[in-house]
GUPA-945985 format. One record per residue: x, y, z of N, C-alpha, C in turn; residue number from 1. Coordinates in Angstrom, 1 decimal. Layout:
N
    n.u    n.v    n.w   ca.u   ca.v   ca.w    c.u    c.v    c.w num
      X      Y      Z      X      Y      Z      X      Y      Z NUM
...
This chain:
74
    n.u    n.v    n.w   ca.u   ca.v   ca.w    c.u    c.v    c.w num
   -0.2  -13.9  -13.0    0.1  -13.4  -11.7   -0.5  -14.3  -10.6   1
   -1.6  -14.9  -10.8   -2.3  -15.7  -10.0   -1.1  -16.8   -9.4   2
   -0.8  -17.5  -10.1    0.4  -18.4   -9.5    1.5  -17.8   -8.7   3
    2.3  -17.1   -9.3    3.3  -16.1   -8.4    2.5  -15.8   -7.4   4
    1.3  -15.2   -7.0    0.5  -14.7   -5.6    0.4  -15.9   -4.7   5
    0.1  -17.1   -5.5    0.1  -18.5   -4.5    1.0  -19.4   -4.4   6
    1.6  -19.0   -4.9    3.2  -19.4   -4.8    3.7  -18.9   -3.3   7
    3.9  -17.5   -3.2    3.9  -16.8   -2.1    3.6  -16.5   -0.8   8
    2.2  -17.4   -1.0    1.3  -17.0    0.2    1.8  -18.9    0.8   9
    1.7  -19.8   -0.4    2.1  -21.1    0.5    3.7  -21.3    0.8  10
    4.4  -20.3    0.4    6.1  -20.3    0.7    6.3  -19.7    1.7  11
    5.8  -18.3    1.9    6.0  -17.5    2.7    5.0  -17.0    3.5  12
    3.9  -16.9    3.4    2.9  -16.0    4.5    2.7  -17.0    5.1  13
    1.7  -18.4    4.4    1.2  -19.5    5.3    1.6  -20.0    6.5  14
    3.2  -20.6    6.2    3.8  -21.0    7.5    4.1  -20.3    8.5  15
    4.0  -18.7    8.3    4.3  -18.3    9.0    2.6  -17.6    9.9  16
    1.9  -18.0    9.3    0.6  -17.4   10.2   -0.1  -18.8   10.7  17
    0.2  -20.0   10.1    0.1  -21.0   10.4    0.5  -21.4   12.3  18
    1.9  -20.9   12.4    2.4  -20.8   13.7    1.6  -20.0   14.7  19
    0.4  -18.9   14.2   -0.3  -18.6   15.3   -2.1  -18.7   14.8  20
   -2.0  -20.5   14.6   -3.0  -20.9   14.1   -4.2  -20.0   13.4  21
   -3.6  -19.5   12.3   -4.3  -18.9   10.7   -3.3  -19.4    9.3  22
   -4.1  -18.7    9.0   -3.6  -18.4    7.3   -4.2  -17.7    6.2  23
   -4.0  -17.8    5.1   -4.2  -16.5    4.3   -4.6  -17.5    2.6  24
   -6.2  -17.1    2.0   -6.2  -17.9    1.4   -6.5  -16.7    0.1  25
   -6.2  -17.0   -1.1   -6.5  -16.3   -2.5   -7.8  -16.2   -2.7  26
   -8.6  -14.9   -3.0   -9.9  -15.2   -3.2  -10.0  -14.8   -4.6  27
   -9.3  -13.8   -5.4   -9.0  -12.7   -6.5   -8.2  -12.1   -6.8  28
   -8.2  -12.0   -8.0   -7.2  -10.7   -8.3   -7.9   -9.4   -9.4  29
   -8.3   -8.5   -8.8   -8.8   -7.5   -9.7   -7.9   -7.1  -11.3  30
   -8.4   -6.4  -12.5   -8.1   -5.7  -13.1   -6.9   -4.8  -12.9  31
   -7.3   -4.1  -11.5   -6.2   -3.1  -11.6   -5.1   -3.4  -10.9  32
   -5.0   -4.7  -10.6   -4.0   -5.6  -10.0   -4.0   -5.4   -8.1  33
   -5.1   -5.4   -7.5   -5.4   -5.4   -5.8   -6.0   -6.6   -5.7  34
   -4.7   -7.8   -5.1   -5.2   -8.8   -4.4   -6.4   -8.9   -3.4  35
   -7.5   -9.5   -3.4   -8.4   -9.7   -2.7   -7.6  -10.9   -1.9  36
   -7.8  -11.4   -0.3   -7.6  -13.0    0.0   -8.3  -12.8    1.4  37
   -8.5  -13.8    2.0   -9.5  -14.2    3.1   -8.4  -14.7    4.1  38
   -8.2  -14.0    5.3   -7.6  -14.4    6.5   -8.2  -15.5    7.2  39
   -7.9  -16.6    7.3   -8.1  -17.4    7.9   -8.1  -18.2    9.0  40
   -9.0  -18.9    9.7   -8.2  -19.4   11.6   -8.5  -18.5   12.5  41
   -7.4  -18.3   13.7   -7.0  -17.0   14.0   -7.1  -16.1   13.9  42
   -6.6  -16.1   12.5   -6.0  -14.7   12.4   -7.5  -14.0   11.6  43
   -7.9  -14.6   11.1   -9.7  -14.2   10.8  -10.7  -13.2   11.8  44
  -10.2  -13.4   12.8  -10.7  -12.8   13.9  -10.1  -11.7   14.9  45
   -8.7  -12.1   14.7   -7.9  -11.5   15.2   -7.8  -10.2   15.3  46
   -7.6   -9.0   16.9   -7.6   -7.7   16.5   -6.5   -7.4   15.9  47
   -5.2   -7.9   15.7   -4.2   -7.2   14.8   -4.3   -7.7   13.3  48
   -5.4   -8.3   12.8   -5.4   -8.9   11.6   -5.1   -7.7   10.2  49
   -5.2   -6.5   11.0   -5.5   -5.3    9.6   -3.8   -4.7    9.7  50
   -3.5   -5.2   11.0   -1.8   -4.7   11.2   -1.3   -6.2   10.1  51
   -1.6   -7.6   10.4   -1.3   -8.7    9.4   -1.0   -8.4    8.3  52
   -2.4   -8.1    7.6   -2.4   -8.0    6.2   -1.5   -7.0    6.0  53
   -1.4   -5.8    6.4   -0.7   -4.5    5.5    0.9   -4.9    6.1  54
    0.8   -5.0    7.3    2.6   -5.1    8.1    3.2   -6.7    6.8  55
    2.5   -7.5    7.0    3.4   -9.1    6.9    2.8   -9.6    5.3  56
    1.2   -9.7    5.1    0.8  -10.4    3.9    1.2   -9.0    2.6  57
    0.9   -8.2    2.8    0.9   -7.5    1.8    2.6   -7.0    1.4  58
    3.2   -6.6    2.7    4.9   -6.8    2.2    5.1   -7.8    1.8  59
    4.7   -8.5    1.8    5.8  -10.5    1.5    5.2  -10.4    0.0  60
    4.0  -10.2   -0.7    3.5  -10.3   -1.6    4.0   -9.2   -2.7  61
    4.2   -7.7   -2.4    4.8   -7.0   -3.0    6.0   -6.9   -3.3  62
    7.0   -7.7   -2.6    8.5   -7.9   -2.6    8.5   -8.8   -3.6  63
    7.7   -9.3   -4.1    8.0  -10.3   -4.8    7.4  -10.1   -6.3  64
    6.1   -9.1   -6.3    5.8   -9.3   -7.1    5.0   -7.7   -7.1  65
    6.0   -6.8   -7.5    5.8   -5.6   -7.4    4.9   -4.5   -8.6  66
    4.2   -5.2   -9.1    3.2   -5.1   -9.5    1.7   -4.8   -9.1  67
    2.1   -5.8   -8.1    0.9   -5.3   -7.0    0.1   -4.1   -6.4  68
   -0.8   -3.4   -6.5   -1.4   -2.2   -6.0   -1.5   -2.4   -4.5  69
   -2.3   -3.3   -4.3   -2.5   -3.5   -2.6   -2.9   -4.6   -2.2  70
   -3.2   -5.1   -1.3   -3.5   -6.4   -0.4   -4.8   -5.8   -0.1  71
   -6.4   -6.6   -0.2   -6.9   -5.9    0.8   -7.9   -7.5    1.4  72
   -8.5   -7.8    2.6   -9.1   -8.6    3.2  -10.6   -8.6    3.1  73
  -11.2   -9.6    2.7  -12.6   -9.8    2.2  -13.1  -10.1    3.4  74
């Protein structure tokens, strides 16, 4: 699962949070399958970062790999 999650994040999330200088990096993956990843840049700081994660990183990541329990930000 680790590859498919990074697969995703540099196809699909990166470029696109890259455009408002961030990005989103892999930190874990738990047992009961809840991506851990670190917001980065920008968006690390940013007040809509908790709308980021759940609205854009965590849909893009579960569309794909629906397995996934949740997205959550370290």
């Amino acid at each position: 699962m680790k590859e498919r999650v990074k697969e995703v994040l540099e196809r699909d999330v990166n470029p696109m949070l890259a455009t408002h200088g961030g990005g989103c990096e892999l930190i874990r993956i738990t047992e009961d399958n809840v991506v851990k990843v670190k917001l980065k840049g920008a968006c690390g700081g940013c007040p809509g970062a908790r709308a980021t994660l759940k609205g854009f990183v965590e849909q893009a990541l579960k569309s794909e790999i629906p397995e996934i329990n949740r997205v959550e930000d370290v």
